[in-house]
SERO-4910 file (N, C-alpha, C, O; in steps of 0.05 Angstrom, whole numbers):
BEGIN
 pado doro    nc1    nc2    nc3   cac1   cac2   cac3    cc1    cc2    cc3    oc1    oc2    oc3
  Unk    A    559    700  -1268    584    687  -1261    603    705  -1246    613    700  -1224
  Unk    A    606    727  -1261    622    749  -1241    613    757  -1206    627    762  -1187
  Unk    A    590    754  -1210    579    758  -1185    587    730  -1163    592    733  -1139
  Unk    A    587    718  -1169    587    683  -1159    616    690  -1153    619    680  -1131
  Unk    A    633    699  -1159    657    697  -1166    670    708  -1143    686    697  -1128
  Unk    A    657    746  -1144    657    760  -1126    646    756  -1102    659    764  -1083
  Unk    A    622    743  -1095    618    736  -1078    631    716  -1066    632    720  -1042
  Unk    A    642    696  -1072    657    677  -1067    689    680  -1052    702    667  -1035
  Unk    A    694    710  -1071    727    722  -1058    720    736  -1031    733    730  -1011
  Unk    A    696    757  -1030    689    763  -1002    686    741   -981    697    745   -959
  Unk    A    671    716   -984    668    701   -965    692    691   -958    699    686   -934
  Unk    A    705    687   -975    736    664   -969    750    687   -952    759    681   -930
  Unk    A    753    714   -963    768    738   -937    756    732   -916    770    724   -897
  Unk    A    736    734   -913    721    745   -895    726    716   -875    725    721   -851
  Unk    A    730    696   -880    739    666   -864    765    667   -865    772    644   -856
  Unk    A    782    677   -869    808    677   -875    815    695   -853    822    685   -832
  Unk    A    813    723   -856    819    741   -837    810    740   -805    817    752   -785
  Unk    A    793    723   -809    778    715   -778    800    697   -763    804    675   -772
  Unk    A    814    706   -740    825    690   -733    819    666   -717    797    669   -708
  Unk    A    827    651   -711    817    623   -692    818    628   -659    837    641   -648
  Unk    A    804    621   -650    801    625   -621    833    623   -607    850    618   -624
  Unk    A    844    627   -584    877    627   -578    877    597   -568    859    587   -554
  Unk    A    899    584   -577    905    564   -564    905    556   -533    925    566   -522
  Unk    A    890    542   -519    900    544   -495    917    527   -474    908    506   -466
  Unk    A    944    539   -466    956    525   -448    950    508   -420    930    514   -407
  Unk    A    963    492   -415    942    477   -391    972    485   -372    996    480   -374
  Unk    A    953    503   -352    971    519   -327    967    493   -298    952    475   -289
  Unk    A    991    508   -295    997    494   -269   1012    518   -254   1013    541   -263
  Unk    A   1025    507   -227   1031    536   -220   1063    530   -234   1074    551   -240
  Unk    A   1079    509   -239   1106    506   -251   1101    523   -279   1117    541   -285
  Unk    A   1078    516   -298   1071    531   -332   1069    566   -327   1077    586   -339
  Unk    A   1055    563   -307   1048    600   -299   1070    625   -297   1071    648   -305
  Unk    A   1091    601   -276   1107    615   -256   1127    615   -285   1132    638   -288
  Unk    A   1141    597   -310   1163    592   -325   1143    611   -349   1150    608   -372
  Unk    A   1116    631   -342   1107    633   -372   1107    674   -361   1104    693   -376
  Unk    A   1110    674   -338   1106    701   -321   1145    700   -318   1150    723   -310
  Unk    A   1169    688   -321   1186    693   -321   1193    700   -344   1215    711   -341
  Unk    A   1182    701   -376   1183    706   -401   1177    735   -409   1184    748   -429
  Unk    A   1157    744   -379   1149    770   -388   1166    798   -368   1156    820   -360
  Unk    A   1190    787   -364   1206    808   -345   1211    831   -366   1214    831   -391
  Unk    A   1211    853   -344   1218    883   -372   1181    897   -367   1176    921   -365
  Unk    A   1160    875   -367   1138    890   -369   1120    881   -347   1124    860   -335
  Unk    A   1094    903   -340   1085    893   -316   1069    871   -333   1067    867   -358
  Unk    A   1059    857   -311   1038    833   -323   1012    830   -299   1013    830   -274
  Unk    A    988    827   -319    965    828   -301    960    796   -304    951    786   -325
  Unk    A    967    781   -276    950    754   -282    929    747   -264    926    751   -239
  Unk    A    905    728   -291    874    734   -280    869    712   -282    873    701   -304
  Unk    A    856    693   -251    844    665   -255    817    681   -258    812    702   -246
  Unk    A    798    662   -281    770    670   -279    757    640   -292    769    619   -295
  Unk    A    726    644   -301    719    628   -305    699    629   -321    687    649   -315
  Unk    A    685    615   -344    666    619   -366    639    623   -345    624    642   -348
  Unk    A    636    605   -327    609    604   -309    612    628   -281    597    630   -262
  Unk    A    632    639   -285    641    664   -267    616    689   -282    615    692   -307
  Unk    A    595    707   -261    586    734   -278    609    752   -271    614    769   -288
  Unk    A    621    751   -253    636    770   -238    658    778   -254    666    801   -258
  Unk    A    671    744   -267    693    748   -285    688    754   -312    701    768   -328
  Unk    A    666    741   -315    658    760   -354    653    791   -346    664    809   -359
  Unk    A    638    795   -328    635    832   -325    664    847   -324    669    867   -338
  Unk    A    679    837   -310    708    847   -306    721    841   -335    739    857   -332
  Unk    A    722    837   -344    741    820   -373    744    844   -387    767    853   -387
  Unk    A    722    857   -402    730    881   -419    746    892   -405    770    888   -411
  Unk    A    741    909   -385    754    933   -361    784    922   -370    801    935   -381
  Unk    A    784    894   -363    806    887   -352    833    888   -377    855    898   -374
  Unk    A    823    875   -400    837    870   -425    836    900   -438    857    906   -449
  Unk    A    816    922   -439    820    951   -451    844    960   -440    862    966   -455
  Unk    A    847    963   -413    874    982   -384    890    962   -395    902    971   -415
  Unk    A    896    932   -389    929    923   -396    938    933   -426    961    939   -432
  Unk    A    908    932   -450    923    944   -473    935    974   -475    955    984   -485
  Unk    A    915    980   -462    922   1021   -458    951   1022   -447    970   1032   -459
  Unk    A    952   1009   -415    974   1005   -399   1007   1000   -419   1028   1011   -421
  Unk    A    996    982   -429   1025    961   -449   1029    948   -433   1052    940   -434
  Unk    A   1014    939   -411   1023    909   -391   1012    884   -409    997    889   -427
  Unk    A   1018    860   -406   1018    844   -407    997    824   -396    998    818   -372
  Unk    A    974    810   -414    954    800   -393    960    769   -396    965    761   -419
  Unk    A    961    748   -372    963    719   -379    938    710   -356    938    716   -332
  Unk    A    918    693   -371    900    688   -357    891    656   -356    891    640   -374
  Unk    A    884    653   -330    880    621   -332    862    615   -328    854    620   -305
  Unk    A    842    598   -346    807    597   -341    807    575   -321    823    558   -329
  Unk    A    794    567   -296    788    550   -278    763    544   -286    743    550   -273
  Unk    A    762    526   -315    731    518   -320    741    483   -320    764    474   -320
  Unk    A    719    470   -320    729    436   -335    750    437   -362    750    453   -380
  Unk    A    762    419   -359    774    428   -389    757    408   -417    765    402   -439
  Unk    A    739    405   -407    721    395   -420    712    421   -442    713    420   -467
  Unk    A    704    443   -423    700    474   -432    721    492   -447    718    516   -448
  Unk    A    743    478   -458    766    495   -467    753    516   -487    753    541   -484
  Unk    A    742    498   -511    735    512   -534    717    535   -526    720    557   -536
  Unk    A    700    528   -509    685    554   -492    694    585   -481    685    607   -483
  Unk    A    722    571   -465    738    588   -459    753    606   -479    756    630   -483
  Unk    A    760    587   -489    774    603   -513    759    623   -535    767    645   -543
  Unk    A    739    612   -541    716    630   -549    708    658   -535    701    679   -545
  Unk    A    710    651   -512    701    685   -493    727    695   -498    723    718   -506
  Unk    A    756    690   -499    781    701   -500    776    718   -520    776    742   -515
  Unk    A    772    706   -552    774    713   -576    751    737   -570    756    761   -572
  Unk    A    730    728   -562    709    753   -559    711    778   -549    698    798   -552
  Unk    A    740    770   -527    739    798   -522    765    805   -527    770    826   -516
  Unk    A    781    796   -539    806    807   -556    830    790   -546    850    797   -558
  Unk    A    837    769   -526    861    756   -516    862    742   -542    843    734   -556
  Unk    A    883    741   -544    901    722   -577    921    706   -560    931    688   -573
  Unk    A    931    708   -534    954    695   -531    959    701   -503    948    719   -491
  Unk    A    979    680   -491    977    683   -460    960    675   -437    957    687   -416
  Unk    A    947    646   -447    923    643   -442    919    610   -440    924    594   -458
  Unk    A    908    602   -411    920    577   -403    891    574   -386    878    590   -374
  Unk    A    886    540   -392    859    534   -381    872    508   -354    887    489   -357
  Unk    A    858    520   -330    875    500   -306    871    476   -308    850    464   -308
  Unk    A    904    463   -310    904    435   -305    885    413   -297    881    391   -307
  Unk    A    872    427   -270    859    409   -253    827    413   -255    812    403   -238
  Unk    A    819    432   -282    794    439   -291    787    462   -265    800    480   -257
  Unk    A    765    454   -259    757    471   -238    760    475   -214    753    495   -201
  Unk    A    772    456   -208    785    452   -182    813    464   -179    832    451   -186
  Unk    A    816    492   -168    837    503   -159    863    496   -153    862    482   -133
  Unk    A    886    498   -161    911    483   -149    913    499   -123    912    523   -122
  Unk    A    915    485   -105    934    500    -80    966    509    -82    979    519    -65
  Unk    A    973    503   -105   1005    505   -109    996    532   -112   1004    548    -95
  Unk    A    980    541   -130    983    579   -134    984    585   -115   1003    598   -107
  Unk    A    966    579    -98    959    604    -74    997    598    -58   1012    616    -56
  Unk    A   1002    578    -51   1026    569    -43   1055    590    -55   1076    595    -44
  Unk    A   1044    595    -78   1070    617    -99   1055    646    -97   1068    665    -91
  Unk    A   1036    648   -100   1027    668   -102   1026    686    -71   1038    706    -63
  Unk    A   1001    667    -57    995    683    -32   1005    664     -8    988    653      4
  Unk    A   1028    661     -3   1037    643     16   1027    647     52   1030    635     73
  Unk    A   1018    666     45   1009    667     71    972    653     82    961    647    103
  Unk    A    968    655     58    938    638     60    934    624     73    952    608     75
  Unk    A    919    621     83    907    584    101    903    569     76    896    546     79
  Unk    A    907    576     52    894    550     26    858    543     34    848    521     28
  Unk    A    849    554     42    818    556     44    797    556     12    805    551    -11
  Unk    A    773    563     18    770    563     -7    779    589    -24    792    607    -14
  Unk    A    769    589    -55    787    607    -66    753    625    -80    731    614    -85
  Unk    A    759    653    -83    740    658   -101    754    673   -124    776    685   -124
  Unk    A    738    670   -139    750    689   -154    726    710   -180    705    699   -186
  Unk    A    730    727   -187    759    727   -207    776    737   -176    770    750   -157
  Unk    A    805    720   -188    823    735   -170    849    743   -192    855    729   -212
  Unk    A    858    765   -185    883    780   -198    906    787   -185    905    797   -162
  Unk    A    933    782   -200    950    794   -184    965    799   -206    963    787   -228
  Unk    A    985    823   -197    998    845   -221   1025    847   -212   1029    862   -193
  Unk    A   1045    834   -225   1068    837   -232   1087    867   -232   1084    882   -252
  Unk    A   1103    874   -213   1134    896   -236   1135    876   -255   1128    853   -260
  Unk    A   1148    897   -264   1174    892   -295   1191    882   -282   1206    869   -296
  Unk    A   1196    880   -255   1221    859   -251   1204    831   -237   1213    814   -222
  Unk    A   1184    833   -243   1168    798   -235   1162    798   -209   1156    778   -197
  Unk    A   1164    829   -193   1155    820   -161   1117    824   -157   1106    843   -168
  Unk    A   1103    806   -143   1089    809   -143   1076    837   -123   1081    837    -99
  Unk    A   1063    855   -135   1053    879   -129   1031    883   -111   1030    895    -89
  Unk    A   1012    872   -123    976    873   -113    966    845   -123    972    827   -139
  Unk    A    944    853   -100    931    825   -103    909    835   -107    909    860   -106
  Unk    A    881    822   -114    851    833   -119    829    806   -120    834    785   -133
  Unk    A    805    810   -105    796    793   -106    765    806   -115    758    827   -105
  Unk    A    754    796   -128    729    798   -136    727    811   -163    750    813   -170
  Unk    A    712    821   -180    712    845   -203    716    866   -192    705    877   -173
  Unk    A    743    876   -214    750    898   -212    749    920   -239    757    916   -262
  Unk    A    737    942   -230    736    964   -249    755    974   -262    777    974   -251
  Unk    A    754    984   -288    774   1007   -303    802   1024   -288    826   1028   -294
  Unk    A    783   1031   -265    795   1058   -252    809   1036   -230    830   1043   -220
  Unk    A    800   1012   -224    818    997   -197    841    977   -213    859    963   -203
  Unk    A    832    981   -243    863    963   -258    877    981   -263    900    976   -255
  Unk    A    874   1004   -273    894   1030   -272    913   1032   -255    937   1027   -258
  Unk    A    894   1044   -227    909   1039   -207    938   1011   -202    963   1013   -202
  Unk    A    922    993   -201    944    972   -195    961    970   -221    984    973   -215
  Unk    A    958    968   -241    973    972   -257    997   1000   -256   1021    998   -260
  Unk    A    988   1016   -253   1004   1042   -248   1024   1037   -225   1047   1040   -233
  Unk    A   1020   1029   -195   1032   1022   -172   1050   1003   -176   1071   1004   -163
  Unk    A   1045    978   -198   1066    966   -214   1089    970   -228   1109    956   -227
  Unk    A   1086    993   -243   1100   1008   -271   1125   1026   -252   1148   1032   -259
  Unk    A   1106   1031   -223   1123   1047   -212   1142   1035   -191   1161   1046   -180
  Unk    A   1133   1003   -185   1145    989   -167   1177    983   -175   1183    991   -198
  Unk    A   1201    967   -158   1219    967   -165   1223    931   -171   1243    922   -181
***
């Protein structure tokens, strides 16, 4: 009986302390742009990527280790179906995002409003991604990045941030 007992209090911790995948916000570029104005004071790394992305799961650790090392701020928006949320949210939890974390409005299909706020100079062509762009502490946009990026190339941009005005 003791044993049953004990075993019973480990399992219930052990489901208890596990936290639940992060909720995810449905971004637009109005949710992005009013959720990146919340984070003034610190740089912020924001990352469209995608569950069916290799480029963006290979980048993800790199990416989430440097913003924690950094103390930047990561807000990321999955461009999967939103059919795939729970999916998405699942890779988040896997690799440590708890929060800040928004699955696109329009599923997989890209808004042109970002590129419009973001990279205004674009033709709005197609988009690949993972794509990244990194915030000052005063919300100006710094760098841009397109494809997977390494340890040593989030440093970088992150650092060029911290130091921007």
């Amino acid at each position: 009986m003791k044993i049953l007992l004990t075993a019973s209090i480990v399992a219930l911790l052990a489901v208890t302390a596990h936290a639940a995948p992060p909720a995810l916000g449905i971004g637009t570029p109005a949710s992005i742009k009013a959720e990146l104005a919340k984070h003034k004071g610190k740089v912020v790394v924001l990352n469209f990527w995608a569950t069916w992305c290799g480029p963006c799961k290979a980048e993800f650790p790199d990416m989430v280790a440097t913003t924690k090392k950094k103390g930047a701020d990561l807000i990321t928006i999955a461009i999967d179906d939103r059919s795939d949320s729970a999916k998405a949210a699942k890779f988040l939890e896997s690799n440590g995002v708890a929060k800040f974390a928004f699955i696109n409005k329009d599923g997989s299909e890209f808004d042109p409003g970002y590129l419009k706020w973001l990279a205004p100079t674009s033709d709005g062509g197609s988009v690949a991604i993972p794509l990244t762009f990194v915030f000052s502490k005063t919300g100006k946009l710094v760098q841009q990045a397109v494809g997977a990026q390494s340890e040593a190339e989030f440093t970088k941009m992150i650092d060029k941030a911290a130091k921007a005005k």
